[in-house]
SERO-4910 file (N, C-alpha, C, O; in steps of 0.05 Angstrom, whole numbers):
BEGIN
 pado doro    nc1    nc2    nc3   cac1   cac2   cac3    cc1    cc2    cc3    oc1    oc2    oc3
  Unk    A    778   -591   -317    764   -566   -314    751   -566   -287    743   -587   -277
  Unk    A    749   -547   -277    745   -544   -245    736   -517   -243    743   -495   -252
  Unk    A    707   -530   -219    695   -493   -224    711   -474   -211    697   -455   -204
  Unk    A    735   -472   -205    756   -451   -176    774   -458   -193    773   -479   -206
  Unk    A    797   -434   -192    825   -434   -204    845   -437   -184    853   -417   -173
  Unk    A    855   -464   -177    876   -461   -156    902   -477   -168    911   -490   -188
  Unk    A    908   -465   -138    940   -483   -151    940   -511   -141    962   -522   -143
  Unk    A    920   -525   -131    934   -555   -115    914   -560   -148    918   -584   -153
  Unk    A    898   -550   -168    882   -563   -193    912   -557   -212    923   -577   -223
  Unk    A    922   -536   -215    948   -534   -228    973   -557   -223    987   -565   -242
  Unk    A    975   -566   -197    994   -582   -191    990   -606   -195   1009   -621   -200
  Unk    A    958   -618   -192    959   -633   -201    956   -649   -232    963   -672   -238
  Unk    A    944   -631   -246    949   -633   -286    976   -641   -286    983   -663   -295
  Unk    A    998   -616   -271   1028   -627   -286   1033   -652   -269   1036   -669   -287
  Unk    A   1036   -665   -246   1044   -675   -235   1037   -707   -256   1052   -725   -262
  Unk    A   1004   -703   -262    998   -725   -278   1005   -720   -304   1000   -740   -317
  Unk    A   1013   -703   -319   1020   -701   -340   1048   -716   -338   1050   -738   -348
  Unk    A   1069   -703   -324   1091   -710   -320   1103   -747   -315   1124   -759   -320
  Unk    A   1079   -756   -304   1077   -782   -295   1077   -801   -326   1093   -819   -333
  Unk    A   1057   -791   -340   1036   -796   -363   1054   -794   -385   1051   -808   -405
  Unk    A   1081   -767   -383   1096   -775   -411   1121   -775   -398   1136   -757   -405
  Unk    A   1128   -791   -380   1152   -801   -359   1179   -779   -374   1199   -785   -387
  Unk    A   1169   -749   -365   1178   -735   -363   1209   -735   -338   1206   -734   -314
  Unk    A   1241   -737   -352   1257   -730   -343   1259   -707   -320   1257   -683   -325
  Unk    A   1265   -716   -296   1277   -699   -269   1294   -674   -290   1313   -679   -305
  Unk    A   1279   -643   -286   1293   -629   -292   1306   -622   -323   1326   -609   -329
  Unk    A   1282   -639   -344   1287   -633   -372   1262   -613   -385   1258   -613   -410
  Unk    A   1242   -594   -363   1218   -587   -374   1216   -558   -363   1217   -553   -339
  Unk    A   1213   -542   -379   1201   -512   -365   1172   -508   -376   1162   -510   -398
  Unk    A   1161   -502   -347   1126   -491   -352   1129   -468   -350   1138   -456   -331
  Unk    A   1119   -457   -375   1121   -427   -382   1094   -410   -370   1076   -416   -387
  Unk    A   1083   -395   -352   1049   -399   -354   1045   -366   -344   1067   -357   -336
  Unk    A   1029   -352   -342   1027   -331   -339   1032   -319   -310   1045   -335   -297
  Unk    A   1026   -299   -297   1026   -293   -268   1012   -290   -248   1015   -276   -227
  Unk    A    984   -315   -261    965   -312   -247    971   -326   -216    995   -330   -211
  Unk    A    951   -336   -192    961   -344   -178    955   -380   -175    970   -396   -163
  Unk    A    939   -385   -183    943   -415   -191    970   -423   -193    980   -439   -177
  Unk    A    984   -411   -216   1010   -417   -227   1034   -410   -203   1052   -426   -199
  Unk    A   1031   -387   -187   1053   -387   -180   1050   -382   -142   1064   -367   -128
  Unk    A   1027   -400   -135   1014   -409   -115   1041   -430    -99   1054   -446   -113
  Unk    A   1044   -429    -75   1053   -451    -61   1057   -481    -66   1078   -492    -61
  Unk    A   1037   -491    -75   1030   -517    -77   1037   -520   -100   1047   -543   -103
  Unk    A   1034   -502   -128   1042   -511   -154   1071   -514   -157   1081   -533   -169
  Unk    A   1094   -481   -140   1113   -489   -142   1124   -505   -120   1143   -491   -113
  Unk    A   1124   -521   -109   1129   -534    -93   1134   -560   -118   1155   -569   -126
  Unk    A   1105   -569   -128   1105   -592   -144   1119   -587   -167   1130   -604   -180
  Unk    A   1119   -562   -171   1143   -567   -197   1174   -567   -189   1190   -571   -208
  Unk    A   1186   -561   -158   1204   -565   -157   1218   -589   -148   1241   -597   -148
  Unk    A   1184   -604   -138   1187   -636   -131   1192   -657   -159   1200   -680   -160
  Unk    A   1184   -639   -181   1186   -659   -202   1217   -647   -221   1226   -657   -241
  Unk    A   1225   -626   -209   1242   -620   -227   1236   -611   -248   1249   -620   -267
  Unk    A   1213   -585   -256   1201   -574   -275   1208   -547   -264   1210   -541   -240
  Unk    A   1212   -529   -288   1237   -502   -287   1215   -488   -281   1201   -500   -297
  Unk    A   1195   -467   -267   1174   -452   -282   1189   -426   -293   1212   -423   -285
  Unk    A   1179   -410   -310   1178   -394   -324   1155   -375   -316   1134   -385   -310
  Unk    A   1157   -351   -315   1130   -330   -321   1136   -314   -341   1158   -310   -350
  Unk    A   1107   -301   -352   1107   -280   -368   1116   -256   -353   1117   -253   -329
  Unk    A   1126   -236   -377   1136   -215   -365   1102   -190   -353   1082   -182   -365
  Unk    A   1111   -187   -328   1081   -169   -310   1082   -145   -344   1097   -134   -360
  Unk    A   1043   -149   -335   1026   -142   -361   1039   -138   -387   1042   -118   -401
  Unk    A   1045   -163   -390   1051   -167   -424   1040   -195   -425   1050   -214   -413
  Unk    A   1008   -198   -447    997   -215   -446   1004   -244   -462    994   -266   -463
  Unk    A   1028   -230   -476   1035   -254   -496   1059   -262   -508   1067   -267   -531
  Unk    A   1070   -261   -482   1091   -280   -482   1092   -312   -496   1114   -317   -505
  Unk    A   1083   -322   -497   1074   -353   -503   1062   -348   -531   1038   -346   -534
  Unk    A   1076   -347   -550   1061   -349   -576   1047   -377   -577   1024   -376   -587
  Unk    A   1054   -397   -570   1027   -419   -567   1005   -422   -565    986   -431   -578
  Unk    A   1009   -408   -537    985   -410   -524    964   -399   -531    941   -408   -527
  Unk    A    974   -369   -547    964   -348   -555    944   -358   -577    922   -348   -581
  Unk    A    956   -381   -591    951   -390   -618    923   -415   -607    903   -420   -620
  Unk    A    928   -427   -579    905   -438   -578    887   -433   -568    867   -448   -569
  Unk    A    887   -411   -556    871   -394   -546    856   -378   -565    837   -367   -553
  Unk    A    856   -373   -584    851   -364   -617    830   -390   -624    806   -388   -628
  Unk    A    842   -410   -624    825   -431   -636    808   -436   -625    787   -442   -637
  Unk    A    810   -435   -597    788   -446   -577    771   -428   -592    754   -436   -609
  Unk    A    776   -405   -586    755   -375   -585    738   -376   -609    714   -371   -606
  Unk    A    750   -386   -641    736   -389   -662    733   -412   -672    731   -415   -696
  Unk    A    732   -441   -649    728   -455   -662    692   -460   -665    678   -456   -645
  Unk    A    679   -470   -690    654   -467   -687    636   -482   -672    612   -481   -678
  Unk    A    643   -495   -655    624   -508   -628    628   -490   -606    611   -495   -589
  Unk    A    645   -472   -598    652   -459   -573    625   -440   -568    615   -426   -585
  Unk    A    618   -441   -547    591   -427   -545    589   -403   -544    601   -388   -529
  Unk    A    572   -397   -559    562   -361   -561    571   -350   -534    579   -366   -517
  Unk    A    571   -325   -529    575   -303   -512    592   -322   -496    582   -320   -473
  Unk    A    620   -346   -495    630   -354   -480    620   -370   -462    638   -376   -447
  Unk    A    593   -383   -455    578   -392   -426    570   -415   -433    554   -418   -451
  Unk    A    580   -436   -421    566   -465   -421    543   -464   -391    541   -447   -373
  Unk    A    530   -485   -394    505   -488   -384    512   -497   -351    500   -490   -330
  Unk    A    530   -512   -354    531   -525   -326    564   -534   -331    576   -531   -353
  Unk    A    576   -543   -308    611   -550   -308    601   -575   -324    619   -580   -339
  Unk    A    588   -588   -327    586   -624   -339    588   -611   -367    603   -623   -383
  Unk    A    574   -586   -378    576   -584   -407    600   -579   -406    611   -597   -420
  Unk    A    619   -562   -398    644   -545   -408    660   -568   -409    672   -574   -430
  Unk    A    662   -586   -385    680   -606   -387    672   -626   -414    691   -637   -423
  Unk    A    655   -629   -423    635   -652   -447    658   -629   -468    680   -637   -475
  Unk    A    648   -609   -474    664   -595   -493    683   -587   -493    688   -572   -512
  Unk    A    710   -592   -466    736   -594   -477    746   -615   -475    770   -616   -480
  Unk    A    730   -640   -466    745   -657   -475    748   -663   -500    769   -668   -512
  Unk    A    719   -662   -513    721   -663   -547    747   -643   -568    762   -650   -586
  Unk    A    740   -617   -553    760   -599   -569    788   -616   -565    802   -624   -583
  Unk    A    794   -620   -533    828   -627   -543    831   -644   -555    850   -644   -570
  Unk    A    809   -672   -555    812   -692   -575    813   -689   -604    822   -707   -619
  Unk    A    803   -666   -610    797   -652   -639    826   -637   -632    842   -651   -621
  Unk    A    831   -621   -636    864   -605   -627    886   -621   -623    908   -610   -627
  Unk    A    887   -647   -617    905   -659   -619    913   -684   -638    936   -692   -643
  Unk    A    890   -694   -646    891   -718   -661    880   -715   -702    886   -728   -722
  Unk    A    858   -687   -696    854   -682   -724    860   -657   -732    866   -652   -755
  Unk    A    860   -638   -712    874   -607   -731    897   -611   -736    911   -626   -722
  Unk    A    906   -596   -762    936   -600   -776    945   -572   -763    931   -552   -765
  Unk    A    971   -574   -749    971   -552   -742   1002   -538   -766   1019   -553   -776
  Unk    A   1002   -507   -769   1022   -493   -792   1036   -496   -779   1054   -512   -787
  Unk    A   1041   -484   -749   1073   -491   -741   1084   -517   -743   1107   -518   -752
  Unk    A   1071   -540   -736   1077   -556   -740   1082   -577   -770   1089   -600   -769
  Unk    A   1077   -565   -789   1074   -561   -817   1054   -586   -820   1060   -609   -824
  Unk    A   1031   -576   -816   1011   -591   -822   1010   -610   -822   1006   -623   -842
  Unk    A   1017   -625   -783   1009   -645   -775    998   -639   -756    998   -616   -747
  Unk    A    979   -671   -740    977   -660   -712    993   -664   -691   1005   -685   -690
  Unk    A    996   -647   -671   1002   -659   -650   1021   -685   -639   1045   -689   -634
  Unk    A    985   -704   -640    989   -728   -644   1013   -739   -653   1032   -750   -642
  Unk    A   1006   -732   -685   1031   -753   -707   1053   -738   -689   1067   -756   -681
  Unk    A   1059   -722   -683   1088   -701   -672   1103   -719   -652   1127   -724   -651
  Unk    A   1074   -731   -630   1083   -727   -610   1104   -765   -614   1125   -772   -603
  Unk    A   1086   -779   -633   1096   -801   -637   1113   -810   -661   1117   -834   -665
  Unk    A   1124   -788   -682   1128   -799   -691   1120   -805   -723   1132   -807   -744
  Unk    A   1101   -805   -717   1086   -808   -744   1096   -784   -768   1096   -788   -793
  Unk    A   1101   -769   -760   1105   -744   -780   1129   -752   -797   1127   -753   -821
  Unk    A   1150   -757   -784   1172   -758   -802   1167   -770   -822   1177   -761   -843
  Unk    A   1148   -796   -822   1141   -804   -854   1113   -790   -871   1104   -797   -892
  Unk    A   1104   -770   -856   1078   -754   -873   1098   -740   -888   1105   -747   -911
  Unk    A   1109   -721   -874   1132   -699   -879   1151   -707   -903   1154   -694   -924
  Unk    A   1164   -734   -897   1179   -737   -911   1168   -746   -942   1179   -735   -961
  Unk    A   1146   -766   -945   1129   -770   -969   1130   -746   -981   1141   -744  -1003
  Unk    A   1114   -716   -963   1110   -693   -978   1128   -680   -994   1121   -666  -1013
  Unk    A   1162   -686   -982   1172   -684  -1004   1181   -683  -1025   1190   -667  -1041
  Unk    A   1175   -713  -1021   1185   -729  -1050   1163   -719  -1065   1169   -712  -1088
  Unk    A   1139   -715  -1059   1109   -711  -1075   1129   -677  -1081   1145   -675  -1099
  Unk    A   1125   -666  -1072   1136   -638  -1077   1161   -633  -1098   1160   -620  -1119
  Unk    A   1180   -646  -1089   1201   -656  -1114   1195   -664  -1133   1202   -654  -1155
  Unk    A   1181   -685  -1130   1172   -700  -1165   1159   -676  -1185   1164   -668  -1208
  Unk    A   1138   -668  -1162   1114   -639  -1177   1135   -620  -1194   1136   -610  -1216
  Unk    A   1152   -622  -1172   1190   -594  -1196   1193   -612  -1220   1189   -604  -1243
  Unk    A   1198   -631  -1214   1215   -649  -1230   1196   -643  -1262   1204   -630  -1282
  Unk    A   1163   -660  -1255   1151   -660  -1275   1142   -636  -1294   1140   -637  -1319
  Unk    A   1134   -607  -1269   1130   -588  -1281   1151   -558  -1269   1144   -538  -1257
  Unk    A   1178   -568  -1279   1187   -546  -1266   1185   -511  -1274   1188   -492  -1259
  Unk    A   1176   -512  -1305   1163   -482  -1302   1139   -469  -1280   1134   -445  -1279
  Unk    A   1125   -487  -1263   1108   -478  -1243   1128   -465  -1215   1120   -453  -1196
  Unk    A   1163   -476  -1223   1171   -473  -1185   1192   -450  -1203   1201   -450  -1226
  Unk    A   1195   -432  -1183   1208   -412  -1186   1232   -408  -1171   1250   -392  -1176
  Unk    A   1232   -431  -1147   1262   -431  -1129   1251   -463  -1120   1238   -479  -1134
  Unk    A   1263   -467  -1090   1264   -495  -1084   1239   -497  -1077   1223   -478  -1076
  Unk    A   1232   -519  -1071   1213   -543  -1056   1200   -534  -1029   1219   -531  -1014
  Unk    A   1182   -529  -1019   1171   -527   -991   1193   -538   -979   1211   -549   -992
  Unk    A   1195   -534   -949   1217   -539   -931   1195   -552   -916   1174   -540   -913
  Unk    A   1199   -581   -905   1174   -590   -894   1186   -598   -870   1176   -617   -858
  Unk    A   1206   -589   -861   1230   -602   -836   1223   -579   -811   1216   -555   -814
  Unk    A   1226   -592   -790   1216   -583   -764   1245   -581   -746   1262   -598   -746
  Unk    A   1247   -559   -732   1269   -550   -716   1266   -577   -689   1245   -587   -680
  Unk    A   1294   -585   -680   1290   -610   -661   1279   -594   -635   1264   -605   -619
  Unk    A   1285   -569   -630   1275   -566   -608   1255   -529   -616   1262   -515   -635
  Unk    A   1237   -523   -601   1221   -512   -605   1224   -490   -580   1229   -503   -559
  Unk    A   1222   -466   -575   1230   -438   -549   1214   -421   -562   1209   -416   -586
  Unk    A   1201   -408   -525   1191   -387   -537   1212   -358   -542   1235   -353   -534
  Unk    A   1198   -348   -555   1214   -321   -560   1243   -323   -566   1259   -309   -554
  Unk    A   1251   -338   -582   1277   -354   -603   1292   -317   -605   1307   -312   -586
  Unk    A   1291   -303   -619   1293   -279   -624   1310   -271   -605   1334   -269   -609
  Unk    A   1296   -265   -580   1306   -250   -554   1322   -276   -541   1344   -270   -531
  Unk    A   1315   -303   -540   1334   -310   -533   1373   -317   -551   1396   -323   -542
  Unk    A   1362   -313   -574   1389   -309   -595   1403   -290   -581   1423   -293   -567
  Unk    A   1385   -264   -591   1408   -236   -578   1423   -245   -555   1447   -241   -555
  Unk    A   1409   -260   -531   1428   -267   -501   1446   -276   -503   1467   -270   -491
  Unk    A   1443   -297   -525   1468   -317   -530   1498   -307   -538   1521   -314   -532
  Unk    A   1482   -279   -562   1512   -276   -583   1518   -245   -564   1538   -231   -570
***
């Protein structure tokens, strides 16, 4: 967090992000809006030094990125985020996002992700939460099948994840 929005603070998050999850030359699109941080000299420069696609939203349409949209929601209501939006000094805002992403990534269950975090996602872990849940879910039919009316929760996750799936289908067919 940085009190100025630029792009050499944009270039450098991905550059270390990219480093950090030894992100493939040319396997990543940053989707990000049209502000100018994002599409500043210095940011695309570094994303074409790393081989990262960028992406923009379409001019004034704010929500393109159903993600983002969704954590930007959370931030907004989560119940530590401070009244009328204003932390006290940059030492607080930064104190309180580092906590939130640590909270956002390691203990919120997120729905898209069928109620894991992140975390478990990013390593792994889920395939055996997920998969337990269904045997737990099956057995629950098995034992009381007048409670299920069709199949079992679907607790399976698509291998790859796009925004706007929809519009990009129609391109395809």
């Amino acid at each position: 967090m940085h009190e100025q929005e630029l792009s050499e603070h944009a270039a450098n998050l991905i550059q270390q992000s990219c480093l950090d999850e030894k992100i493939e030359h040319s396997t990543l699109v940053l989707h990000s809006d049209n502000g100018a941080p994002m599409k500043g000299a210095t940011m695309l420069a570094t994303l074409e030094k790393l081989g990262v696609i960028p992406s923009f939203s379409r001019p004034s349409v704010s929500n393109d990125n159903p993600y983002s949209e969704a954590l930007f929601r959370t931030v907004k209501y989560h119940p530590s985020f401070p009244m009328l939006n204003k932390f006290a000094t940059i030492t607080d805002a930064r104190q309180w996002a580092e906590k939130f992403v640590f909270w956002y990534n390691n203990i919120h269950l997120h729905s898209a992700l069928k109620f894991v975090t992140p975390q478990q996602r990013h390593s792994g872990e889920d395939l055996m939460i997920r998969a337990k849940r269904t045997i737990v879910y099956q057995q629950a039919k098995i034992n009381n099948p007048e409670r299920w009316s069709g199949q079992v929760r679907d607790w399976s996750l698509p291998d790859i994840m796009t925004l706007n799936p929809n519009k990009q289908m129609k391109k395809i067919t």
